[in-house]
C-alpha positions as CSV (number, residue, x, y, z in Angstrom):
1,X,127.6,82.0,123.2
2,X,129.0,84.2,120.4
3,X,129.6,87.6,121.6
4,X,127.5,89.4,119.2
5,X,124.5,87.0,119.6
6,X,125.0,88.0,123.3
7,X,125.2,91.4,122.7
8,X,121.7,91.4,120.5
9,X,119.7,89.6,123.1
10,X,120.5,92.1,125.4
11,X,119.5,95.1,123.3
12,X,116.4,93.2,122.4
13,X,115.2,91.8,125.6
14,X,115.9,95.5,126.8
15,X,113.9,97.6,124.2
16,X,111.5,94.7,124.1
17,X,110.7,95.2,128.2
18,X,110.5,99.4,127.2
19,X,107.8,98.7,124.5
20,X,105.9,96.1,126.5
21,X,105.5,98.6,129.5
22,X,104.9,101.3,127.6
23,X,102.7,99.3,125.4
24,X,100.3,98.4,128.2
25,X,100.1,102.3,128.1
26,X,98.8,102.5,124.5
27,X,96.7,99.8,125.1
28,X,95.0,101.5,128.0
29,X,94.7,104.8,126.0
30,X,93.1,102.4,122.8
31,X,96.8,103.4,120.7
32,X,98.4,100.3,120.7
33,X,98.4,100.3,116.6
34,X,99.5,103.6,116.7
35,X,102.9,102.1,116.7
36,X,101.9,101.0,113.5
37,X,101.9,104.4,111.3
38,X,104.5,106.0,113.6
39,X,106.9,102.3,112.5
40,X,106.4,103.7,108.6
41,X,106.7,107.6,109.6
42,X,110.4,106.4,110.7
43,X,111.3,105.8,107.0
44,X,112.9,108.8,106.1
45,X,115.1,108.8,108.8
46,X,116.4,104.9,108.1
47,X,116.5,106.1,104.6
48,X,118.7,108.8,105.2
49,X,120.7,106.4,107.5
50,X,121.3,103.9,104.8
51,X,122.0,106.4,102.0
52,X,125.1,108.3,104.4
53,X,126.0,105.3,106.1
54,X,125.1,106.3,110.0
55,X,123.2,104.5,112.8
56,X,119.4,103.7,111.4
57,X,118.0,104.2,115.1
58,X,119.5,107.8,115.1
59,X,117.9,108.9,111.8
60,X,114.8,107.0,112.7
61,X,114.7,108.8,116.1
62,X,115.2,112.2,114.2
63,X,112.6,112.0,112.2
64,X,109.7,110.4,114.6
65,X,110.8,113.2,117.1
66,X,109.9,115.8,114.3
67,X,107.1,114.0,113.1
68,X,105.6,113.4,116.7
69,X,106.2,117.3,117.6
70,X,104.2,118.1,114.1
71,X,101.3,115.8,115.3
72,X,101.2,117.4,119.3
73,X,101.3,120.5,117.2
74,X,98.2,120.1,115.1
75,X,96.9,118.4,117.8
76,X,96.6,121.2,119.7
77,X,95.8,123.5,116.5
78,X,93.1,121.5,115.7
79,X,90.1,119.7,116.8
80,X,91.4,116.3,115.0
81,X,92.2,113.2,116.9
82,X,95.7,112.1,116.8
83,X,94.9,108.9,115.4
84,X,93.6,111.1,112.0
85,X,96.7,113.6,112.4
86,X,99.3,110.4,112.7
87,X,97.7,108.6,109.7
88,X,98.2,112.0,107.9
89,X,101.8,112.5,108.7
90,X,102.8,109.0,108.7
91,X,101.1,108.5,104.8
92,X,102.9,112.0,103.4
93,X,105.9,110.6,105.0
94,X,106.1,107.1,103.3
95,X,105.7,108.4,100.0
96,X,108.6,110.6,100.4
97,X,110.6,107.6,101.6
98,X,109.7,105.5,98.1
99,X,110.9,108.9,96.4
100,X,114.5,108.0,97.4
101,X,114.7,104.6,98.8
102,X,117.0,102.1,97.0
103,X,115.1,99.1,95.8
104,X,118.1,96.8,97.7
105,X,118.0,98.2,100.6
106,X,114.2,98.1,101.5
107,X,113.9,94.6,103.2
108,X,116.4,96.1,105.8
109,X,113.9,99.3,106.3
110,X,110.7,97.1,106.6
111,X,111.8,94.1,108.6
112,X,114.8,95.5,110.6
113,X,118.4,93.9,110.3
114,X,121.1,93.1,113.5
115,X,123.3,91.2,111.4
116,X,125.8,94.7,111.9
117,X,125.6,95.2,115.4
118,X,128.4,97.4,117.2
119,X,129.0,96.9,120.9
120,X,128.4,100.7,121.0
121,X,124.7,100.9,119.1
122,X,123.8,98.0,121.6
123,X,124.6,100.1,125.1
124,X,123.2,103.3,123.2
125,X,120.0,101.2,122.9
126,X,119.7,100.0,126.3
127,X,120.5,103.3,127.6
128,X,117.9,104.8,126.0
129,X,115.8,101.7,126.9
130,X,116.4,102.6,130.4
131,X,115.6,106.7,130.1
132,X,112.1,106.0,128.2
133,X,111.4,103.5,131.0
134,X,111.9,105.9,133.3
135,X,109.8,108.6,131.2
136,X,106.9,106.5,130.7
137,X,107.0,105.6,134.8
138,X,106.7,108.6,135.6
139,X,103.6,109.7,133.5
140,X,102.2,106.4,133.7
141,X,99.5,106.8,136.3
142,X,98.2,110.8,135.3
143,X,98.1,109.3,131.3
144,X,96.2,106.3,133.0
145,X,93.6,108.9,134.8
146,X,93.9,111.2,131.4
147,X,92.1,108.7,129.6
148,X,89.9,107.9,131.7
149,X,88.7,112.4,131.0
150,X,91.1,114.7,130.8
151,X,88.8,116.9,132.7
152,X,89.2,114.9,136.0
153,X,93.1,114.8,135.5
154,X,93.0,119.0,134.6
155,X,90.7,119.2,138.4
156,X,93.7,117.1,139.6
157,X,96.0,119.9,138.6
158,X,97.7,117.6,136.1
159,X,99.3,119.3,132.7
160,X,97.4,117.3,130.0
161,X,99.6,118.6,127.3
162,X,102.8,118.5,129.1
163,X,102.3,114.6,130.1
164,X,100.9,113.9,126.5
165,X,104.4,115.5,124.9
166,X,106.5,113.2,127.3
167,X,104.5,110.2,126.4
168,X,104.7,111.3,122.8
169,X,108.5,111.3,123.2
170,X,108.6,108.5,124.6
171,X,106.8,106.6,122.3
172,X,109.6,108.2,119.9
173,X,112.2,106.8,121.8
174,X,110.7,103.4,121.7
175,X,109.4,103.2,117.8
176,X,113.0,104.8,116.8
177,X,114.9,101.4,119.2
178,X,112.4,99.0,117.8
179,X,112.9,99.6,114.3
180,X,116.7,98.2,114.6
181,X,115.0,95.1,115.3
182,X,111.8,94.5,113.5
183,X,112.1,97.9,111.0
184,X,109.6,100.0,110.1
185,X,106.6,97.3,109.2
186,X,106.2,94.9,112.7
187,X,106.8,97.9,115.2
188,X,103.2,98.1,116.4
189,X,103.2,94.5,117.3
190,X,107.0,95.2,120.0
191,X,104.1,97.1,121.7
192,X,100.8,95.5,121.2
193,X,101.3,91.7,121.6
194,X,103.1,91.9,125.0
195,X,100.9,94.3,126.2
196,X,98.0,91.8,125.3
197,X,99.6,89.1,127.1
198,X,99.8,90.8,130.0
199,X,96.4,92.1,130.0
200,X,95.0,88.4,129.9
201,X,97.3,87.1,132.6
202,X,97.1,90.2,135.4
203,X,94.5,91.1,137.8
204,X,95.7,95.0,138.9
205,X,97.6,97.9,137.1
206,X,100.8,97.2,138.6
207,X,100.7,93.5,137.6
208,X,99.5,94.6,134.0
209,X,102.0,97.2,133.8
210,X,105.1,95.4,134.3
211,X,104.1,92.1,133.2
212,X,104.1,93.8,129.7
213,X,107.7,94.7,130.3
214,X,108.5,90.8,131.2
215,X,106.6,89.5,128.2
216,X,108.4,91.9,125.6
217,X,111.7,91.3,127.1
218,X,111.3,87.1,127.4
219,X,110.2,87.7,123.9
220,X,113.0,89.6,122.9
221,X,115.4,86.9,124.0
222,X,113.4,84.1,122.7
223,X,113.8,85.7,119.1
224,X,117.5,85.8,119.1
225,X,117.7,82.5,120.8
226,X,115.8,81.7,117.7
227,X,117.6,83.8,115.0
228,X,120.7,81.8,116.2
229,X,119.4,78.3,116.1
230,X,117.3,78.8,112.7
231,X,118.6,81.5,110.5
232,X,115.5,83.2,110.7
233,X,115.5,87.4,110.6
234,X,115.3,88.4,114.1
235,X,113.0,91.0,113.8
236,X,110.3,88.4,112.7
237,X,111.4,85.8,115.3
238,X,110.7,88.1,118.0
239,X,107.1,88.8,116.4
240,X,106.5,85.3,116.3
241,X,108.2,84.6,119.6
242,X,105.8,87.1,121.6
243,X,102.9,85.6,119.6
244,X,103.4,82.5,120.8
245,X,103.5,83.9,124.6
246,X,100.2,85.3,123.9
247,X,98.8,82.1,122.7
248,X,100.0,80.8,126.3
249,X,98.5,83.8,127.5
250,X,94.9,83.0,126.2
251,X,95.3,79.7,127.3
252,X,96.4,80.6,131.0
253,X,94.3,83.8,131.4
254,X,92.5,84.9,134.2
255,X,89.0,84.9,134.4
């Protein structure tokens, strides 16, 4: 196996695992398309990366972690949902990006591109794979019980805004990884689809919880595996790859 190929399905499977878990999160908290808007309010940053040349899941990280501190913000200043308050940052923020995007390089910001991967951007990625892991695990159960009413979780002496900013980061973390693979456009489904599967094919938390992390990571290999044999762009192999385990998933699910 060719060394970069090798070195892709390990970043994939690894930030595909990250956004299943914490995708079984969204799902739970009725966000899973979430991933959606906060995908596109990554464009500035993958802009920025393409126009001076530096790692597109550093400026796409950059600017979801400023975006997502400007929705906790108003969030808190306000009495909108954050669904309304994402869709508003997330629409002001791609009509900046079509301000200054190159017309060539937009296929690469909408459907992700590996084609340049570095040995280094590949541990960076499963490093960062690991630390939102660990994020997400540790809020997982109080944002479980959080919505399910915050009040309960506030008379179980649990920080509501303090868990909601980690999982916000961490969302960050994950949307800014995924966009290397699938770009800006396909993010929500690295965390819907394998969350999904799991959901049809687990009978507790625990078992819905991680078997979200198993079905985006076999998906993320199954994509490369794919990308290799067929010439297809990985981002959309791994799309169609986790679709087709949630096809199994309807067909094997629990009743």
């Amino acid at each position: 196996m060719d060394d970069k190929i090798l070195l892709a399905m390990i970043m994939t499977s690894s930030i595909g695992a990250v956004a299943g878990y914490l995708g079984t999160l969204m799902l739970s908290k009725r966000m899973a398309l979430v991933g959606g808007p906060l995908g596109h309010l990554t464009l500035p940053g993958i802009t920025l990366a393409l126009l001076y040349g530096f790692d597109v899941s550093i400026g796409a990280f950059l600017v979801l972690v400023l975006g997502i501190l400007l929705i906790w913000y108003f969030e808190r200043k306000t009495r909108l949902p954050m669904e309304a308050l994402t869709a508003i940052v997330f629409t002001s923020s791609v009509a900046l990006t079509f301000l200054f995007l190159p017309a060539e390089e937009v296929e690469i910001a909408l459907i992700g591109n590996i084609s340049q991967l570095s040995f280094e951007a590949a541990l960076l990625s499963v490093v960062l794979s690991l630390i939102a892991f660990v994020m997400v695990e540790r809020v997982y159960k109080k944002m479980v019980l959080a919505a399910i009413s915050e009040d309960i979780a506030r008379s179980e002496k649990i920080n509501v805004g303090r868990i909601n900013l980690i999982y916000l980061l961490a969302v960050a973390v994950v949307i800014g990884l995924g966009v290397r693979i699938v770009g800006s456009l396909l993010t929500a489904a690295i965390v819907a689809i394998p969350a999904a599967t799991s959901k049809n094919l687990s009978v507790n938390m625990k078992q819905y919880a991680y078997g979200g992390a198993i079905a985006g990571g076999l998906a993320g290999v199954m994509g490369i595996m794919a990308y290799q044999m067929m010439g297809i762009p990985a981002g959309l192999a791994v799309i169609l790859c986790s679709s087709l385990l949630f096809l199994v998933s309807v067909v094997f699910q629990r009743e």
